[in-house]
C-alpha positions as CSV (number, residue, x, y, z in Angstrom):
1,X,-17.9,-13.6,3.4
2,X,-19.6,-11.3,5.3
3,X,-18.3,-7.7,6.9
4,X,-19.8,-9.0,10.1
5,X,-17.3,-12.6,10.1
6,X,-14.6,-10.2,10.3
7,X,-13.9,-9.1,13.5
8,X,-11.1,-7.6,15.7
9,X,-9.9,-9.9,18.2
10,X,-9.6,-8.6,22.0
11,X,-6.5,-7.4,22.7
12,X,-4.8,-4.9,25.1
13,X,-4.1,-2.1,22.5
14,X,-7.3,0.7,23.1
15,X,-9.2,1.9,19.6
16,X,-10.4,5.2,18.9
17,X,-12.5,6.3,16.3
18,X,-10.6,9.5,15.4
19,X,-8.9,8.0,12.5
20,X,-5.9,9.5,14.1
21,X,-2.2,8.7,12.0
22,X,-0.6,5.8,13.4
23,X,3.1,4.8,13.3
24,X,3.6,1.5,11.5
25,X,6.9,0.9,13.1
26,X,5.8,1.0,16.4
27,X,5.5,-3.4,16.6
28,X,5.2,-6.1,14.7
29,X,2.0,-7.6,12.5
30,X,0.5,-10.4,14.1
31,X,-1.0,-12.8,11.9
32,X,-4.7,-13.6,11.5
33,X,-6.5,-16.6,12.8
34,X,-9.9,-18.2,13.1
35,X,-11.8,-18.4,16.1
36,X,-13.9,-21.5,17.6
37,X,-17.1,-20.5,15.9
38,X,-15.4,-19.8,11.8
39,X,-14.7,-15.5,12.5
40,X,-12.0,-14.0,11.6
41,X,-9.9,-12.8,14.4
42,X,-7.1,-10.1,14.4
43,X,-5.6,-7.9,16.6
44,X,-7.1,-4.3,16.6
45,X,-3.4,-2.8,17.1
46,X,-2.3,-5.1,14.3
47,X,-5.4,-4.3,11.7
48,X,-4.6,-0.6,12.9
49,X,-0.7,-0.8,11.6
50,X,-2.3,-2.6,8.1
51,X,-5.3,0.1,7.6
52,X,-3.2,3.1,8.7
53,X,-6.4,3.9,10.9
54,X,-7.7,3.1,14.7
55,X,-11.1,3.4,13.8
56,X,-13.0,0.2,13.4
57,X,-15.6,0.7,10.4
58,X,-12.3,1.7,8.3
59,X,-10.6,-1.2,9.6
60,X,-12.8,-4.0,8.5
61,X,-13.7,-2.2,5.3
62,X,-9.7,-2.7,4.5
63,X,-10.0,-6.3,6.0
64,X,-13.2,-7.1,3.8
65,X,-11.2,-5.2,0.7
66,X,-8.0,-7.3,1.4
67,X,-9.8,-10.5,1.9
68,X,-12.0,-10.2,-1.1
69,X,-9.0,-9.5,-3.7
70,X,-7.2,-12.5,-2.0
71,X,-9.5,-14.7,-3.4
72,X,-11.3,-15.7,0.2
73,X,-14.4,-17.2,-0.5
74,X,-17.0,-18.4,1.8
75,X,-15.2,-21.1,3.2
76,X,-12.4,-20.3,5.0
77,X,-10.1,-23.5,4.3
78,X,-6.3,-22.6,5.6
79,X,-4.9,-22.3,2.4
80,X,-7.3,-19.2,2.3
81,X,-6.3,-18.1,5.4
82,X,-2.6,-18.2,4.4
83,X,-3.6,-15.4,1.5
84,X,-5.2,-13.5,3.3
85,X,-2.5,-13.3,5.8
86,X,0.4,-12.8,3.1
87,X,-1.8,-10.5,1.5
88,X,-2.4,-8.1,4.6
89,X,1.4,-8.7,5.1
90,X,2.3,-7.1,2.3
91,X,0.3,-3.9,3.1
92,X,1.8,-4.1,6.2
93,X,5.0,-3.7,4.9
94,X,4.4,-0.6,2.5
95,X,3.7,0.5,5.6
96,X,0.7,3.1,5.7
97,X,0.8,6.0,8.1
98,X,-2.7,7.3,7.7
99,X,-6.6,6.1,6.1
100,X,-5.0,7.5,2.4
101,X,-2.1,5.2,2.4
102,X,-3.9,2.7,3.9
103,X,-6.0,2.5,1.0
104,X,-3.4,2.8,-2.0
105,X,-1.2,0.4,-0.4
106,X,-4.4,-2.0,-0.6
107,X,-4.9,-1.6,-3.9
108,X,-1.2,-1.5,-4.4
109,X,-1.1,-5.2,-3.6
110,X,-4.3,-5.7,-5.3
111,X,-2.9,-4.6,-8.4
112,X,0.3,-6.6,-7.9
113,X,-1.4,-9.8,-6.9
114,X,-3.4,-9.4,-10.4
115,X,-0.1,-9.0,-12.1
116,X,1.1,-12.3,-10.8
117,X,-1.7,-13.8,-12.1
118,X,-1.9,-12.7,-15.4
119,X,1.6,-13.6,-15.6
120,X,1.1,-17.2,-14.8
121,X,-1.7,-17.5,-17.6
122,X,0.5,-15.4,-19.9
123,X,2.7,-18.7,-19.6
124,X,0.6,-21.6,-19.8
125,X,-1.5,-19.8,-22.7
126,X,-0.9,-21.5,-25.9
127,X,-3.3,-19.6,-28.4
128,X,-2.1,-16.5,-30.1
129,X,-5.3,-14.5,-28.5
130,X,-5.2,-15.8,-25.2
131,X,-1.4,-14.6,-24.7
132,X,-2.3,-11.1,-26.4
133,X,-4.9,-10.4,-23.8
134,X,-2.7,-11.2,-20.8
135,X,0.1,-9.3,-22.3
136,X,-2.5,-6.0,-23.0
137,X,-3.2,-6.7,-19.0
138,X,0.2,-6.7,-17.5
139,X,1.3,-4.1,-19.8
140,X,-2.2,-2.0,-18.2
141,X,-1.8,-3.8,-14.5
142,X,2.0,-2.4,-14.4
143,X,1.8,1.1,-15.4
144,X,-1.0,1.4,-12.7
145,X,1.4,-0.2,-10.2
146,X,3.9,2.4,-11.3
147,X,1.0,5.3,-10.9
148,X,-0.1,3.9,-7.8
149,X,4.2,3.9,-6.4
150,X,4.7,7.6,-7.5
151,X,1.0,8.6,-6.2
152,X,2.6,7.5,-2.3
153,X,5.3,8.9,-3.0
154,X,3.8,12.4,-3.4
155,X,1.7,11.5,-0.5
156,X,4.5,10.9,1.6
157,X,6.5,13.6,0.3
158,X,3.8,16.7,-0.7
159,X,4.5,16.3,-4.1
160,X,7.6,17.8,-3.9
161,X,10.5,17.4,-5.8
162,X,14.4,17.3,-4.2
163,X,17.8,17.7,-6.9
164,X,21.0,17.3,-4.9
165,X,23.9,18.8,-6.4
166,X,27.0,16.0,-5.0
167,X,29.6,18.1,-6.8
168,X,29.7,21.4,-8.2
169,X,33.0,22.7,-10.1
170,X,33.8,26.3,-9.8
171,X,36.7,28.1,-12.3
172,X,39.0,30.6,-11.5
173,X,36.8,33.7,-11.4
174,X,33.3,32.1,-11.0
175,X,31.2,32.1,-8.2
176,X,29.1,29.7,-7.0
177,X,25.7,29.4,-4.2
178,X,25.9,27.0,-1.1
179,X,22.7,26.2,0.6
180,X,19.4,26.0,-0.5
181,X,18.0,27.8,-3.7
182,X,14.6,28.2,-4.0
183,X,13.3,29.3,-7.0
184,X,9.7,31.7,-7.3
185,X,7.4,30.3,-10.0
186,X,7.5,33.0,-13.0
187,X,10.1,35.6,-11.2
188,X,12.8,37.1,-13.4
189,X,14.5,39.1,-11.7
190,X,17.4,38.2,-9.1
191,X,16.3,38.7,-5.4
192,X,20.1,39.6,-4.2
């Protein structure tokens, strides 16, 4: 498959080529489909929610990643079509806000997809070898996963870190802070 049989279909949703952020909540994903003459078609405005991007170039990049990793070959039989479509579904659902998590949440599912797979020839494996390899792979394909979760997370979040305190206990004499503390990175002495 070619970048050029992937294709956005016409629809009434404008794109831009800022690469501006997009909200993923705004609609619902609208599945992929072929056209008359074999292409690819999808909706810009979905492709846009999926790739966490307006701009085109981006967006089939994303496409050609997703179908590529789905196991689309050349032909593009329905069963194919049916992974591709559950595959950008799943991307769709991490739900990428901008071209960064638009990318991790593609190989997010990537990575997942290849766990599932060594998981089913970890089963059907008979030889000693054979089931040590695809054990060595999960074990390596799920700590990535795990990487790749907390990596959004500090996306998301600017890397930082949030303790609530549900219930605090103070004795007869103590004292005690409500409100936020903020603590200065290698200061000693108290600020009161």
């Amino acid at each position: 498959m070619t970048k050029d049989e992937l294709t956005p279909a016409a629809d009434s949703k404008s794109m831009n080529q800022t690469g501006e952020r997009y909200d993923a909540e705004s609609s619902e994903f609208e599945p992929i489909s072929l056209s008359d003459e074999g292409q690819l078609r999808v909706s810009s405005h979905s492709l846009s929610k999926v790739c966490g991007s307006k701009n085109t170039t981006v967006m089939r990049e994303v496409l050609d990643n997703i179908a590529q990793y789905s196991a689309l070959g050349d032909s593009l039989e329905e069963t194919d079509l049916q992974k591709l479509n559950g595959s950008v579904a799943l991307v769709n659902e991490i739900g990428p806000t901008d071209v960064i998590e638009g990318m991790l949440a593609t190989q997010m599912v990537a990575v997942h997809q290849a766990i599932i797979r060594h998981s089913r020839k970890l089963l059907l494996q008979s030889s000693f070898e054979g089931q040590r390899l695809h054990e060595t792979a999960l074990n390596k394909l799920s700590r990535t996963f795990t990487a790749q979760m907390e990596a959004l997370r500090k996306h998301r979040h600017g890397g930082e870190q949030i303790m609530r305190v549900e219930r605090v206990t103070v004795n007869d004499g103590g004292q005690a802070v409500v409100g936020n503390v903020n603590h200065k990175k290698g200061s000693q002495k108290d600020d009161r």
